[in-house]
TORLO-216686 format. One record per residue (C-alpha): residue number from 1; residue in three letters; y, z, x. Coordinates in nm, 3 decimals, m for minus. Layout:
# TORLO-216686
nr,rest,north,up,east
NUM,ALA,Y,Z,X
...
This chain:
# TORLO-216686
nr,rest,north,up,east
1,UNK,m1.878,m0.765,1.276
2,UNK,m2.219,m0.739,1.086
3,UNK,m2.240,m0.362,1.152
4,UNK,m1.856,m0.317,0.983
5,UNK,m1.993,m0.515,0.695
6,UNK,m2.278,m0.333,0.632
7,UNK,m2.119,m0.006,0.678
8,UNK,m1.861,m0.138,0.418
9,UNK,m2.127,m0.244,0.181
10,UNK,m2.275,0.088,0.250
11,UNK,m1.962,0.282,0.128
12,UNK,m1.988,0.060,m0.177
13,UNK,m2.317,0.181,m0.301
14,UNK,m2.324,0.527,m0.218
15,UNK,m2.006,0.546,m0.456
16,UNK,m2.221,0.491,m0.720
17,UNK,m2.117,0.292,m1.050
18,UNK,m1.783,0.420,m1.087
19,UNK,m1.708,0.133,m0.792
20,UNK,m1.800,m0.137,m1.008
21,UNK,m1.409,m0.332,m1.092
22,UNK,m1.369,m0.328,m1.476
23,UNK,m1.159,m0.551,m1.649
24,UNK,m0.871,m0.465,m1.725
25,UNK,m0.755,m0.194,m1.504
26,UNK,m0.757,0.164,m1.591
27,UNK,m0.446,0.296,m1.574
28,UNK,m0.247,0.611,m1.590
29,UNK,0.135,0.618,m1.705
30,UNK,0.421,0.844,m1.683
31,UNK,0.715,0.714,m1.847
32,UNK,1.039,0.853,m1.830
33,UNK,1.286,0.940,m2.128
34,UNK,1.451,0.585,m2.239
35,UNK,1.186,0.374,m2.110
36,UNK,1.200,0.205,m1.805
37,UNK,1.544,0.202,m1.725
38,UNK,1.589,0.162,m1.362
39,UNK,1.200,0.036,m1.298
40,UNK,0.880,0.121,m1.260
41,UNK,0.701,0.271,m0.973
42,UNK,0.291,0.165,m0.911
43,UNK,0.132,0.471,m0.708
44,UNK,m0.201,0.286,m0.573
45,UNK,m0.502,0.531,m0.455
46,UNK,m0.665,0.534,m0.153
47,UNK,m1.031,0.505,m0.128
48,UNK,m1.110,0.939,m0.092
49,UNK,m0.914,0.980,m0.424
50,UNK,m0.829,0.894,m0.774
51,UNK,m0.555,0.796,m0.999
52,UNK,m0.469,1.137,m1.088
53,UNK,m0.436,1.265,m0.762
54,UNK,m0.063,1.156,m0.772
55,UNK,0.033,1.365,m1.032
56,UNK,m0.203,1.645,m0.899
57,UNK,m0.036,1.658,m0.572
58,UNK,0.329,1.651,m0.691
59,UNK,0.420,1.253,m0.638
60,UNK,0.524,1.248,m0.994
61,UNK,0.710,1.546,m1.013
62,UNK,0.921,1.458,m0.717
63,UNK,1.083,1.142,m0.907
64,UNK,1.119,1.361,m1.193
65,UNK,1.291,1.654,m1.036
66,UNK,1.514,1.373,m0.869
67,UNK,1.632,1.245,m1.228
68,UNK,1.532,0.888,m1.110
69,UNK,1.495,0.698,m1.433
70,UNK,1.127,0.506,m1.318
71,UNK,0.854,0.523,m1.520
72,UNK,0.544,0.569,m1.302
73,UNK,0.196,0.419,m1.321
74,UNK,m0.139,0.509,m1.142
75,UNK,m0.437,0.211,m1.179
76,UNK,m0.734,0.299,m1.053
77,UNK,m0.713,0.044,m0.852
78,UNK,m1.079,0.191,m0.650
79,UNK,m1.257,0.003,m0.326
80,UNK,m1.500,m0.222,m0.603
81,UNK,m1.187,m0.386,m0.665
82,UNK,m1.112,m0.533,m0.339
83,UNK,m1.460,m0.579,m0.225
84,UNK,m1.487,m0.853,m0.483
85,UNK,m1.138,m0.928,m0.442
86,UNK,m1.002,m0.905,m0.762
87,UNK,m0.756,m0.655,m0.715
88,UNK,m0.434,m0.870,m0.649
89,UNK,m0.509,m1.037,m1.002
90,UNK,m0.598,m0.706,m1.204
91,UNK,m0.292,m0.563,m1.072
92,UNK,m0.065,m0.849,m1.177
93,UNK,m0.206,m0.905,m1.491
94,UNK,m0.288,m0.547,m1.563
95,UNK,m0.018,m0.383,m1.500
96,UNK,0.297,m0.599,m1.332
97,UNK,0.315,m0.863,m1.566
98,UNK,0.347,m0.581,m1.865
99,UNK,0.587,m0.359,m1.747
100,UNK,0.859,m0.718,m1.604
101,UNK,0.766,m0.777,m2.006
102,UNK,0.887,m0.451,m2.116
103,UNK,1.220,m0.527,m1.853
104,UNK,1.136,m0.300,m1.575
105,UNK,1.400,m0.406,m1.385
106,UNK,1.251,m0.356,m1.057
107,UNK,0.909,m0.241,m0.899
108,UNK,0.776,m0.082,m0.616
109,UNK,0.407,m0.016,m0.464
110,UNK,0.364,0.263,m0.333
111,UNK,m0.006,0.331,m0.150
112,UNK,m0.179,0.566,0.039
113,UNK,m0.398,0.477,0.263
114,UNK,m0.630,0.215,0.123
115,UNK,m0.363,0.162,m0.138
116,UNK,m0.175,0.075,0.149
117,UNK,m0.347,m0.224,0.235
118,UNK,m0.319,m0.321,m0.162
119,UNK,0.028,m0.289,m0.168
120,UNK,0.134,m0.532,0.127
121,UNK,m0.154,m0.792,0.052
122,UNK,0.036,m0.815,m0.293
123,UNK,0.388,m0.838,m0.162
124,UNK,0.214,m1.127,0.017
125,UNK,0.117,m1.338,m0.235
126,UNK,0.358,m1.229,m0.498
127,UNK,0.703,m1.110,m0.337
128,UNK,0.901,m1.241,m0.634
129,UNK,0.696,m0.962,m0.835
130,UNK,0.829,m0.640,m0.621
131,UNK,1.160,m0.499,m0.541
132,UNK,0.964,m0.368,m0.236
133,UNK,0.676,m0.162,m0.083
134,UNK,0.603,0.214,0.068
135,UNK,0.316,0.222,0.290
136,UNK,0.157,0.590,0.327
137,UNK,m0.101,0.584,0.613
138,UNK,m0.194,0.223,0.530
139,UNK,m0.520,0.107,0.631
140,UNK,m0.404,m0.241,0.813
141,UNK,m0.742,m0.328,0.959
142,UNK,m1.061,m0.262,1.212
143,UNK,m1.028,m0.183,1.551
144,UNK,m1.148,m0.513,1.708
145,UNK,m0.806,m0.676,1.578
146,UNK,m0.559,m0.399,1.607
147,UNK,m0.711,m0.386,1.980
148,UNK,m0.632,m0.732,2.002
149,UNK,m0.288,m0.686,1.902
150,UNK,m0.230,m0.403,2.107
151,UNK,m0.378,m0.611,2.410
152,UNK,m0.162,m0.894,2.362
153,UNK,0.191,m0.632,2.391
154,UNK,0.247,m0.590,2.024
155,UNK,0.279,m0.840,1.706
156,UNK,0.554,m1.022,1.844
157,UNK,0.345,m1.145,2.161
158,UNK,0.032,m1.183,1.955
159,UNK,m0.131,m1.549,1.894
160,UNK,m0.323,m1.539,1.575
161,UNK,m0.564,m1.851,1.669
162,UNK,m0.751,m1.984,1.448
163,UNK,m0.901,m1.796,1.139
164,UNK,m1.282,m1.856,1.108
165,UNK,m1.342,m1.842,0.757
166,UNK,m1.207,m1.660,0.406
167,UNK,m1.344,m1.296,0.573
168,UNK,m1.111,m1.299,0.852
169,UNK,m0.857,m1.152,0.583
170,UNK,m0.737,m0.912,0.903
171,UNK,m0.649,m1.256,1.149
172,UNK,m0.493,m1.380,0.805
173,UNK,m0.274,m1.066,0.701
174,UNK,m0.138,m1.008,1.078
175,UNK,m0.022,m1.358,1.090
176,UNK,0.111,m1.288,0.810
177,UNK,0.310,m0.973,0.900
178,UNK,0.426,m1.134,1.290
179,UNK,0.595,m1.439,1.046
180,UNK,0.684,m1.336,0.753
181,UNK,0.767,m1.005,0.808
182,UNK,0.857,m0.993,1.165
183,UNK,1.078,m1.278,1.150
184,UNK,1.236,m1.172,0.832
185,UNK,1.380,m0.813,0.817
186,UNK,1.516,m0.804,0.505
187,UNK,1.181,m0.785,0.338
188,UNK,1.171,m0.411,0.169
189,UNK,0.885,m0.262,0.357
190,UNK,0.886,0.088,0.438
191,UNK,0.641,0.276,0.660
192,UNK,0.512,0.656,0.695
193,UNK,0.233,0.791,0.860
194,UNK,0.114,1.092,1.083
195,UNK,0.124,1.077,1.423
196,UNK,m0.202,1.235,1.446
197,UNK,m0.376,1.010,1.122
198,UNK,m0.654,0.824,1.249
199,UNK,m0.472,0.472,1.135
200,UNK,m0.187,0.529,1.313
201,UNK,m0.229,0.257,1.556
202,UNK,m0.228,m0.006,1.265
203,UNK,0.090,0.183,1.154
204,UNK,0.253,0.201,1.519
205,UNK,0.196,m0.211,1.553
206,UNK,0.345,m0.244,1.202
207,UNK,0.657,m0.023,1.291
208,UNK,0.739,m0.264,1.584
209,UNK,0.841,m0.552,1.325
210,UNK,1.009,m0.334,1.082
211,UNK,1.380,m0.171,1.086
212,UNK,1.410,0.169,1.271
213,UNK,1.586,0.301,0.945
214,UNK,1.278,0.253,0.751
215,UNK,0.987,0.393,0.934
216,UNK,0.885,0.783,0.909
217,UNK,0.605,0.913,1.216
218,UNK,0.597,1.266,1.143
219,UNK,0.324,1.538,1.291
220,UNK,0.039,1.512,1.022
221,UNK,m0.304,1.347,1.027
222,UNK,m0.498,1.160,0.707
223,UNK,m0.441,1.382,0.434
224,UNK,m0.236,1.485,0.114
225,UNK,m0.016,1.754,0.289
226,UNK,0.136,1.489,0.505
227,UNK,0.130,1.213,0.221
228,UNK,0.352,1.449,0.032
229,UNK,0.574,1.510,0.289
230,UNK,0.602,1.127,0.353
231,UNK,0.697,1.105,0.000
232,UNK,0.960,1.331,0.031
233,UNK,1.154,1.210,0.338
234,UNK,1.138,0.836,0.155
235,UNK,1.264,0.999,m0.173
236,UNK,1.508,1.246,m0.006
237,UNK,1.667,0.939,0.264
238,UNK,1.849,0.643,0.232
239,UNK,1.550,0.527,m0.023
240,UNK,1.613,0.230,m0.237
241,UNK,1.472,0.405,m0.567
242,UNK,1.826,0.547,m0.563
243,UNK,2.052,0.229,m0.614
């Protein structure tokens, strides 16, 4: 546990001062023709990237070319925000709370990797706040606990125990996902990820709680080309952007 922490802290520093969480939020905005008529779509970055990458790599231009009426925003939403947890409230005050005053009628999250993570610890403590959630490669966790899971014959078998203290966010968010989520289907969580991405077994364990219709494994590992494809199947299916 003390060598994940340090490597963590270690990530933190060698990012240099661009890490540090400002207040408020950067963020970048694409809005649509009319304003935002059907809702508003939050791309959150993954820790390898910035805001911009979703426009750079075509995320953007898919909803346009679509005709969905969403406006789109990117916050930089970068790792110095959750390693002094703040992100959760910089997001909602930053950035939700604006566009449900501006009558976005509905709003998704939508994260890659590490923006992942974001998106479903924010459905969890404010689900009223999102029409629903797209997961891209989400980072879910370390090993020692998806091992765990894994061990025990999936989230459904899995007994949480007790959580040790505030840091055992991972104990915290699983027990989350095997009640809240597992035992309640209708929540608007979709999944996509590579089946050769290096946190794909976080991914697999989540697909076991979620609706078959709403999960995309495709051949791809932990990059952009794979991401965009992700994006395309959820735009191109039965997506919920459309209604």
């Amino acid at each position: 546990m003390k060598y994940y922490k340090a490597l963590f802290l270690l990530v933190f520093f060698l990012a240099g001062c661009a890490t540090w969480a400002e207040k408020p939020l950067q963020v970048l905005t694409y809005d649509q023709p009319g304003g935002c008529r059907q809702g508003l779509v939050v791309f959150l970055r993954g820790m390898g990237s910035g805001a911009e990458s979703f426009e750079e790599e075509g995320f953007v231009d898919e909803v346009r070319a679509r005709g969905l009426a969403y406006d789109m925003a990117a916050p930089d939403a970068h790792l110095g925000y959750y390693i002094d947890r703040s992100m959760i409230a910089r997001l909602k005050e930053d950035v939700i709370e604006p566009a449900k005053m501006r009558g976005c009628r509905k709003i998704w999250l939508i994260g890659v990797s590490m923006g992942g993570l974001g998106a479903i610890l924010y459905l969890k403590e404010h689900p009223q706040d999102v029409a629903g959630i797209y997961l891209m490669a989400p980072f879910l966790g370390k090993k020692f606990i998806l091992n765990e899971i894994e061990a025990a014959g999936g989230v459904r078998l899995w007994n949480p125990g007790v959580y040790q203290d505030e840091d055992d966010w991972e104990r915290m968010l699983w027990h989350w996902i095997k009640t809240a989520v597992g035992d309640h289907p209708d929540k608007m969580i979709y999944l996509g990820y590579g089946t050769d991405d290096f946190y794909r077994q976080g991914s697999q364990l989540l697909a076991e709680v979620l609706p078959p219709d709403r999960v995309y494994a495709i051949p791809g590992g932990h990059d952009y080309p794979t991401f965009k494809a992700l994006w395309k199947l959820f735009l191109s299916g039965s997506a919920p952007l459309k209604e």
